[in-house]
C-alpha positions as CSV (number, residue, x, y, z in Angstrom):
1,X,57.5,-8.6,55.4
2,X,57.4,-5.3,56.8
3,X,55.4,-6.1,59.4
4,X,57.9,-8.8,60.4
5,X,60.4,-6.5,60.4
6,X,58.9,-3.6,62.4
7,X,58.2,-6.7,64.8
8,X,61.4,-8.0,65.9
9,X,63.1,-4.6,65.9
10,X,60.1,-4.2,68.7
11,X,61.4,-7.2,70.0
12,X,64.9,-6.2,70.1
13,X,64.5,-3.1,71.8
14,X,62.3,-4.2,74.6
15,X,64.8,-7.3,75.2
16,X,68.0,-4.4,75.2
17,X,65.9,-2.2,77.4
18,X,64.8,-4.9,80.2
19,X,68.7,-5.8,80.2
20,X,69.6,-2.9,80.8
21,X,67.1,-2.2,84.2
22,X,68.4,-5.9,85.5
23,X,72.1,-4.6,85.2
24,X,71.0,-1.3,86.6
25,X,69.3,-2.9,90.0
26,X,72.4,-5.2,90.0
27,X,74.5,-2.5,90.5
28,X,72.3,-0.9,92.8
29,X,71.7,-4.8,95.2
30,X,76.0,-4.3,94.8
31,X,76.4,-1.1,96.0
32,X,73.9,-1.6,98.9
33,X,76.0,-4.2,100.1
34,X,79.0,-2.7,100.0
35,X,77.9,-0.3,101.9
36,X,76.5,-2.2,104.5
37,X,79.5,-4.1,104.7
38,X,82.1,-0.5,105.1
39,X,79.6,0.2,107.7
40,X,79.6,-2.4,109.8
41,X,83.3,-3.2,109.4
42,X,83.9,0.5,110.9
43,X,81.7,-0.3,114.1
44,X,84.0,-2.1,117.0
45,X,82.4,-4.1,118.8
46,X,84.1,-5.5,122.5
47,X,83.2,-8.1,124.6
48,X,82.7,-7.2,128.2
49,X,81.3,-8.4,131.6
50,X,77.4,-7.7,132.8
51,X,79.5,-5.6,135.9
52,X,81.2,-3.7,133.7
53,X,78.0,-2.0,132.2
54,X,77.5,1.6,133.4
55,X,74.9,1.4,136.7
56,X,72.4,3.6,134.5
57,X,71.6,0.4,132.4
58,X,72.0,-1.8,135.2
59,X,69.4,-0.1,137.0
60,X,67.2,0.1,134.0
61,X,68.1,-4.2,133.2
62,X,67.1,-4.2,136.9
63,X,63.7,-2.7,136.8
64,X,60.3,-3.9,136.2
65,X,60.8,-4.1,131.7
66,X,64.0,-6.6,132.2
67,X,63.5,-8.7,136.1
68,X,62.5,-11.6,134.2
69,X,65.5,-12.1,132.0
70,X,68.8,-13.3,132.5
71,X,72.0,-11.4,130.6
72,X,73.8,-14.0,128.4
73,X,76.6,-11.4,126.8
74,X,77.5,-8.0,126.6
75,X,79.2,-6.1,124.2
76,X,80.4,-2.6,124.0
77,X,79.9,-1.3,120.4
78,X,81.8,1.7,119.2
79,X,80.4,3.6,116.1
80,X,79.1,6.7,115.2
81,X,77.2,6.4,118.5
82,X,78.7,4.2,121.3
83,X,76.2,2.1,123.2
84,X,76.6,-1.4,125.0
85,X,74.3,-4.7,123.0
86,X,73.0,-6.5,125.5
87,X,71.6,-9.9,124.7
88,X,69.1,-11.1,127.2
89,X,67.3,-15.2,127.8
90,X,63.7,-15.8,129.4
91,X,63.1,-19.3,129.0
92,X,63.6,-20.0,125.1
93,X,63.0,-16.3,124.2
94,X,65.8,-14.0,123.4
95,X,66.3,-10.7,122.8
96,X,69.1,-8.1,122.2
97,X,68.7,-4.7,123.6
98,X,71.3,-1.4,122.5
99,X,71.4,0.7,125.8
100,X,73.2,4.3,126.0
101,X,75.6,4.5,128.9
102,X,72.7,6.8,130.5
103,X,70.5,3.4,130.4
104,X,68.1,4.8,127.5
105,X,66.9,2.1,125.2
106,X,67.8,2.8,121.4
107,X,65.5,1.7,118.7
């Protein structure tokens, strides 16, 4: 009987303690995501027309990397950095390039 007994209170604790560590990485999946979301609701981003880009990136969407694709939209993005998303076709690929107003490709 005291075997039994020593068993389930085995039990019990490794059932409280693997409840705890799923409510602990639930909190943790929530607070990622609000995160992500405060962030991206601070970043304002703006439609605008290919000719509006600065000529540094339309030189550089211009050159050898970028000849072969066609600009769909543009958007000017305002955040901690500001930088223009430019989604680009070739054929049935597409892409989205983040420029700086110098025409430098961010990552």
């Amino acid at each position: 009987m005291k075997k039994i007994s020593i068993l389930a209170l085995g039990l019990m604790t490794f059932a409280s303690v693997s409840a705890v560590a799923q409510t602990e990485a639930k909190q943790e999946a929530v607070a990622t995501t609000e995160t992500t979301a405060v962030a991206s609701a601070q970043d304002e981003k703006t439609a605008i027309k290919a000719a509006e880009l600065p000529e540094a990136v339309q030189t550089t969407l211009k050159g050898d990397a970028y000849k072969d694709w066609t600009v769909s939209t543009v958007s000017l993005v305002k955040a901690k950095t500001e930088y223009y998303e430019v989604a680009l076709t070739k054929e049935k690929e597409t892409k989205t390039v983040k420029f700086t107003k110098e025409g430098t490709i961010l990552q």
